[in-house]
C-alpha positions, 0 to 999 in steps of 0.5 A: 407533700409526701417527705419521701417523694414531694408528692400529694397525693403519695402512692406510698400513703394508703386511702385512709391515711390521705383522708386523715391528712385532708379532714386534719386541723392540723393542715391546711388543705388548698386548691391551686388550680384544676386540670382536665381529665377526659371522662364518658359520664351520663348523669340521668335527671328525673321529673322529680328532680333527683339526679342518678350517675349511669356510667354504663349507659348506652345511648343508642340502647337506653334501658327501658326501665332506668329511662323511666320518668326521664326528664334530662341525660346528661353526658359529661366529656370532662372532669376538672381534678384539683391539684391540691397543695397540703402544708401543716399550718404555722407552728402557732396555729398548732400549737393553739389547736392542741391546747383547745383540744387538751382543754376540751379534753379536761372538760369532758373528763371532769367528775359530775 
């Protein structure tokens, strides 16, 4: 949670500033639950099996060179968005952390 507001995601906090609290080790990111959100998505499958999005696909009007080797359209009606909770791990569990990361940190500087 933001310590301003109690949101997370915060619309105070810029795009890598909640990147860099999602990939921390220092907290622990945890999905509670996911909620619904409407969506109009076509997901294109080929012969050879490779998948391409195609969000501006209209379906009364394909494009003839995108439905090319088509195996399969895919429309998407719904996606499920995670509600994450973002707490920082147990003070002993960062404490660890840190001294794994000054211990790799003398290793690599050591002279050869």
């Amino acid at each position: 949670m933001c310590p301003v507001c109690n949101f997370y995601p915060c619309k105070q906090l810029s795009e890598s500033e909640i990147l860099e609290l999602n990939l921390s080790p220092f907290m622990d990111r945890t999905i509670v639950k996911f909620k619904t959100r409407r969506c109009k998505l076509y997901i294109i499958k080929y012969l050879d099996g490779s998948l391409k999005e195609a969000p501006d696909l209209d379906p009364a009007n394909p494009d003839k060179v995108l439905m090319q080797n088509v195996d399969t359209v895919y429309q998407v009606g719904r996606e499920l968005v995670p509600v994450i909770i973002l707490k920082p791990k147990p003070k002993s569990d960062r404490m660890d952390i840190k001294e794994r990361i000054v211990e790799k940190g003398k290793r690599q500087n050591r002279p050869k």
